[in-house]
C-alpha positions, 0 to 999 in steps of 0.5 A: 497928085494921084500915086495911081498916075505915077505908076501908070508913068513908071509902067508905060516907061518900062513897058513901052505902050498903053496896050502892054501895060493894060494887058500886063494890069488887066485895064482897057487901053481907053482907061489907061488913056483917060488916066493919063489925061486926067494926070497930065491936066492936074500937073499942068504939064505933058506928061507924054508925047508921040514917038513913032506909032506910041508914046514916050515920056516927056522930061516931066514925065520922067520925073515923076515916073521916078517918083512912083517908087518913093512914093510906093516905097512910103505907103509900103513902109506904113502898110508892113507896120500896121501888118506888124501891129496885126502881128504876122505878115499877109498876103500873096508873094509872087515869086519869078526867076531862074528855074535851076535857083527856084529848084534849089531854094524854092522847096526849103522856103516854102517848108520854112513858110508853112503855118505862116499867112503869107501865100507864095505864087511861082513863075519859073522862066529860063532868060538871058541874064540881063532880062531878069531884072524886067521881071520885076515888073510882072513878080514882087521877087525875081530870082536872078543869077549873075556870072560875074558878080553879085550885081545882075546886069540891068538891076541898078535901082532894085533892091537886091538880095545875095541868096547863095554863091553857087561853084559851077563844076565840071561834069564828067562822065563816071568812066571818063580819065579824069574822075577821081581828081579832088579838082580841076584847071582850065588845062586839064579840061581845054581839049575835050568836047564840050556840051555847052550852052548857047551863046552868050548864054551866062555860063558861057563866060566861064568856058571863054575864061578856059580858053583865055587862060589856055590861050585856045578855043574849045570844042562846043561839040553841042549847045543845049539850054537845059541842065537836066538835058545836058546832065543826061548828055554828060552820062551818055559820054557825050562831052563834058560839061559846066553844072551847078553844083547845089541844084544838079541832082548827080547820083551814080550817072556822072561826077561833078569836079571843082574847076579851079584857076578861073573864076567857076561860080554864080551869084543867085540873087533876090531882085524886087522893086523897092516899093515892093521890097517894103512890103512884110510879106515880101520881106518874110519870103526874101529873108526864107530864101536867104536861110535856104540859101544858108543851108545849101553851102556846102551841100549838094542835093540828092 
């Protein structure tokens, strides 16, 4: 059993058809397609069958597309201890995700990753939650956020690391009555105007949870997408806001403010293939972003 058909399984399981996974691994469809057939005649088996205008994977399919991890996740294994018995880690470490946690972690990972052998790639993409755990398809790390736990939704069978905890606080313009205050509660905050992020955008959740706990809606006076923009709205006076409290760069334009009562606060997350996970390089930079993890609680970047 060939270890290439397998993951061509799990990639047209994950990707849909044969022309993504030849765009998304650089193959031609009419390879992809004699692969598959020169799979399926040495298992003795459909692996794939028609579905609309594409294919799916049969039951037999299915089975060894799940495979296609363990199978990896060994070969990994056995290249990281012949990188060890090298003597330090090689190699290219693709690293996607959440550009608010890349802007807070990437910089001291990379400082702690220089002198090393191992070469770092970045994809920064601003998605819904429950798209980062896809990216692991395209990134040997995704960095991930989650407003509920430590578990990002859609990320069941990755590997998954907890980088840093991250309070969401209030933003508040620097004139605005309630500067001054050591913290804040959902009553204090439930009737001003608000800069929100669009719905079902994950800090969303935490202003539903202000207007559970006030039983009443708020005022989403506008909803933006990006941090720095909905900063620059804050300092302007336009509303309040939900920021991130490490990767927010406040200086003398606004204040942040812990909100207390309702859960205010993200888990930033490591997401990778097991199979990928195994591998030393991969390994070295999680481990990286973990310490720079460590070394943001409790601070703020300025």
């Amino acid at each position: 059993m060939d270890v290439r058909h397998l993951e061509l399984l799990r990639d047209l399981r994950e990707r849909g058809s044969l022309a993504a996974v030849a765009a998304a691994t650089h193959r031609t469809p009419s390879a992809l397609s004699q692969q598959l057939r020169t799979a399926q005649r040495d298992v003795g088996v459909p692996l794939v069958e028609a579905h609309g205008r594409g294919l799916r994977l049969t039951a037999a399919g299915d089975l060894l597309a799940d495979g296609a991890d363990e199978v990896a996740a060994a070969l990994a294994r056995v290249g990281a201890r012949l990188e060890e018995h090298r003597g330090q880690p090689v190699g290219t470490v693709r690293v996607a995700g959440l550009p608010s946690g890349l802007t807070a972690l990437l910089p001291g990972t990379l400082t702690m990753l220089a002198g090393s052998s191992v070469e770092v790639l970045v994809d920064d993409r601003d998605l819904a939650e429950h798209d980062y755990a896809h990216a692991v398809a395209d990134a040997d790390i995704v960095v991930a956020h989650s407003l509920t736990s430590e578990v990002p939704s859609g990320s069941g069978g990755l590997r998954r690391t907890v980088l840093v905890r991250e309070p969401l606080d209030i933003a508040l313009p620097p004139d605005h009555p309630l500067t001054g205050r050591p913290s804040l509660r959902p009553e204090d905050v439930v009737d001003e105007d608000w800069i929100s992020v669009p719905e079902h955008y994950p800090f969303d959740t935490v202003l539903q949870r202000i207007e559970a706990a006030c039983d009443r809606g708020l005022h989403r006076r506008l909803r933006v997408r990006d941090n720095q923009l909905v900063a620059a709205l804050v300092a302007s006076g336009e509303g309040v806001a939900l920021l991130p409290r490490f990767t927010t760069r406040t200086a003398d334009e606004f204040v942040l403010t812990p909100l207390t009562g309702v859960l205010s606060a993200r888990w930033i997350v490591a997401l990778s293939r097991p199979d990928r996970a195994e591998r030393a390089a991969v390994r070295l930079v999680t481990d990286r972003l973990v310490a720079a993890g460590a070394a943001l609680t409790g601070e703020r970047i300025s």
